[in-house]
C-alpha positions as CSV (number, residue, x, y, z in Angstrom):
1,X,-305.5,124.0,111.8
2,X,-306.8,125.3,109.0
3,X,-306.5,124.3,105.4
4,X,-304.3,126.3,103.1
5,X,-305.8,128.3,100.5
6,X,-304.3,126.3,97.8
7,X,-305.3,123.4,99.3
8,X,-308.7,124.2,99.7
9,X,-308.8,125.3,96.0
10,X,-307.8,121.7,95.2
11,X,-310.5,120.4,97.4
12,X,-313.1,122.8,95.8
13,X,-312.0,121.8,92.2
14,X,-312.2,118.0,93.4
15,X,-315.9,118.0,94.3
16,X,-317.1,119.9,91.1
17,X,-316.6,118.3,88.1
18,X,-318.0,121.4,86.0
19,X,-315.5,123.0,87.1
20,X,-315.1,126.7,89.1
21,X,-314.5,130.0,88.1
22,X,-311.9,132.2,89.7
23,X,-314.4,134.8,91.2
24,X,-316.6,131.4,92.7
25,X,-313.5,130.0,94.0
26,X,-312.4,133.4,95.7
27,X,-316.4,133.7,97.2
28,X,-315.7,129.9,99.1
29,X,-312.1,130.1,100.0
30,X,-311.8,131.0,103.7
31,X,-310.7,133.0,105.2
32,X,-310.8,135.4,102.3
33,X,-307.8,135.9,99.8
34,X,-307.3,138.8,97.7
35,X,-307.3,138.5,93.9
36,X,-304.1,138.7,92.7
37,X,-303.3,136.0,95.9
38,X,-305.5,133.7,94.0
39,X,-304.3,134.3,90.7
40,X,-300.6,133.2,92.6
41,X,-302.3,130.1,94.2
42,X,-303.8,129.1,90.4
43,X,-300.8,129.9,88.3
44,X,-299.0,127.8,90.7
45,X,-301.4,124.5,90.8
46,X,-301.8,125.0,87.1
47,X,-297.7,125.1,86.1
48,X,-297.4,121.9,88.7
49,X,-300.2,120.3,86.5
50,X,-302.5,120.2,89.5
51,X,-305.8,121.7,87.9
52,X,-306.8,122.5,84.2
53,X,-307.9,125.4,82.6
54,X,-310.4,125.8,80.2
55,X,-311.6,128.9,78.6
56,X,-309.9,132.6,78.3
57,X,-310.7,135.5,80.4
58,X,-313.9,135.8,82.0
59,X,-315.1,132.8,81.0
60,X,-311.7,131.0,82.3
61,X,-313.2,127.6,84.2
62,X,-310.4,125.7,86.4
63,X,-311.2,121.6,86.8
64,X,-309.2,119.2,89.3
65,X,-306.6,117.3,87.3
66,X,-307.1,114.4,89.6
67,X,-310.0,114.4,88.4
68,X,-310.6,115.5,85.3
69,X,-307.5,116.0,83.0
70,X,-307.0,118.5,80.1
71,X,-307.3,115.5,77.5
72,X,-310.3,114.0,79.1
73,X,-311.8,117.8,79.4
74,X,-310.5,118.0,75.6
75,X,-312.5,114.5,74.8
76,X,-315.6,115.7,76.7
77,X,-315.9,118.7,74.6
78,X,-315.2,117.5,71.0
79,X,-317.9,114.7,71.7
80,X,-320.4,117.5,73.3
81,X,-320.2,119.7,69.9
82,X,-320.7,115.7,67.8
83,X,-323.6,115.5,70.3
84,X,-325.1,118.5,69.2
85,X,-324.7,118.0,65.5
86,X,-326.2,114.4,65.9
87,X,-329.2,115.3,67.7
88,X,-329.9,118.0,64.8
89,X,-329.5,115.0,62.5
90,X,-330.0,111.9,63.4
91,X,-329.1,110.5,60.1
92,X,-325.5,111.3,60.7
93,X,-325.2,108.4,62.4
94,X,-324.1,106.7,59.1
95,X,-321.4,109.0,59.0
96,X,-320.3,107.4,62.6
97,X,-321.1,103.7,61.5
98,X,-318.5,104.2,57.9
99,X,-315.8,105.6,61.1
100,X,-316.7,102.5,63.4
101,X,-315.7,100.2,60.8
102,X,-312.4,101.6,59.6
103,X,-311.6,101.9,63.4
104,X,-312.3,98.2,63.6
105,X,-309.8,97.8,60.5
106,X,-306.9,99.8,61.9
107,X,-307.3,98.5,65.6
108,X,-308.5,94.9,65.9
109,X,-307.6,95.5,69.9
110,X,-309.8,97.9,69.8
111,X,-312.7,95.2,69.9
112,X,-314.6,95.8,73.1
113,X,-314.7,99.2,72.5
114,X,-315.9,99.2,69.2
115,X,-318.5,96.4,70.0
116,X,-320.0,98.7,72.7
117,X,-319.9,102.0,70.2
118,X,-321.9,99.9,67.8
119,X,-324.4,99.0,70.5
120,X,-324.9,102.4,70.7
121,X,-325.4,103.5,67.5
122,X,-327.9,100.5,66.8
123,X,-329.9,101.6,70.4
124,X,-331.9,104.6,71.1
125,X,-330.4,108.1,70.0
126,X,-330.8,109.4,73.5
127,X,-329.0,106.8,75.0
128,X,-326.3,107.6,72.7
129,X,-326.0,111.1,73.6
130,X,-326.2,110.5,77.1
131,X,-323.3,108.2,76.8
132,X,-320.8,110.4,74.7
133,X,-321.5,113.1,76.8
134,X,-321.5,111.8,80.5
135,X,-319.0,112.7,82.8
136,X,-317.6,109.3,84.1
137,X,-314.4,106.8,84.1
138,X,-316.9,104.6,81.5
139,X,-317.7,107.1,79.2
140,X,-313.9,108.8,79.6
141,X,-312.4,105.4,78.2
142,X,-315.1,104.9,76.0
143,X,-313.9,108.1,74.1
144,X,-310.9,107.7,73.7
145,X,-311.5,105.1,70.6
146,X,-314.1,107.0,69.5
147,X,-315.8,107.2,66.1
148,X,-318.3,110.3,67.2
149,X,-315.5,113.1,67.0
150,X,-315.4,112.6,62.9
151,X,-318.7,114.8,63.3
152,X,-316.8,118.0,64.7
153,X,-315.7,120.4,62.3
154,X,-311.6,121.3,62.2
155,X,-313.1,124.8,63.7
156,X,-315.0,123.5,66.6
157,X,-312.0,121.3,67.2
158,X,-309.1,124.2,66.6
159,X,-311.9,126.3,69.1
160,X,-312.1,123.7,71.8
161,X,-308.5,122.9,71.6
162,X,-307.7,126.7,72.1
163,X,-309.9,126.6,75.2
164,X,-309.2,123.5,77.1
165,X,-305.3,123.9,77.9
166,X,-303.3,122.3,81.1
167,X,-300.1,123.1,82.2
């Protein structure tokens, strides 16, 4: 029997972690499905908080929310943009180490975490952009007592927020 096409849309999404685009999707879903079908399937999977959504019209990208959810897409992004501002200036990383240790001052939990941030920002620079920008279950919990995202601006921030949305 085959699957239906919502469910192989969720399959799809599941093995790409970049993500699809609605006219990719509709090129592997088979047998073929009009537009506005898919639209229907998407809304749907999107309103149950099945997939996320990032970008606006053409540009629209839909991820798996088993796998990647809209904060973790959200988390991905800000530290991408503080990726790119930090290889520009390396120097910035002072900027990061003054954030590191209030973090450490507001959330003494937060110890393993910040140990390993530090660890980073004493190592190599590439290392430390390969880190903050990896897609993985490491890096995802790694950002999310980050001192990196004090390098994005409130307009890169207010942009990514505006284009990473779920349900």
């Amino acid at each position: 029997m085959r699957p239906t096409p919502r469910e192989q849309v969720l399959r799809l999404l599941a093995v790409e972690p970049a993500g699809l685009r609605a006219p990719e999707l509709a090129h592997l879903v088979r047998p073929r499905i009009s537009q506005p079908t898919l639209w229907r399937v998407l809304d749907g999977l999107r309103s149950e908080g099945r997939i996320a959504v990032e970008g606006r019209g053409r540009a629209t990208r839909y991820h798996s929310a088993s796998t990647t959810d809209a904060a973790a897409l959200r988390s991905l992004r800000l530290h991408q943009c503080a990726a790119r501002r930090l290889a520009a200036n390396p120097a910035l990383r002072e900027v990061v180490h003054e954030r590191l240790c209030k973090l450490r001052q507001v959330n003494p939990h937060g110890r393993v975490y910040h140990d390993r941030w530090q660890a980073l920002l004493d190592g190599p620079l590439p290392a430390l952009l390969r880190t903050i920008t990896e897609s993985s279950e490491q890096a995802d919990a790694l950002r999310k007592e980050s001192p990196i995202t004090v390098l994005v601006t409130p307009e890169e921030r207010r942009r990514v927020f505006d284009n990473v949305r779920s349900a």
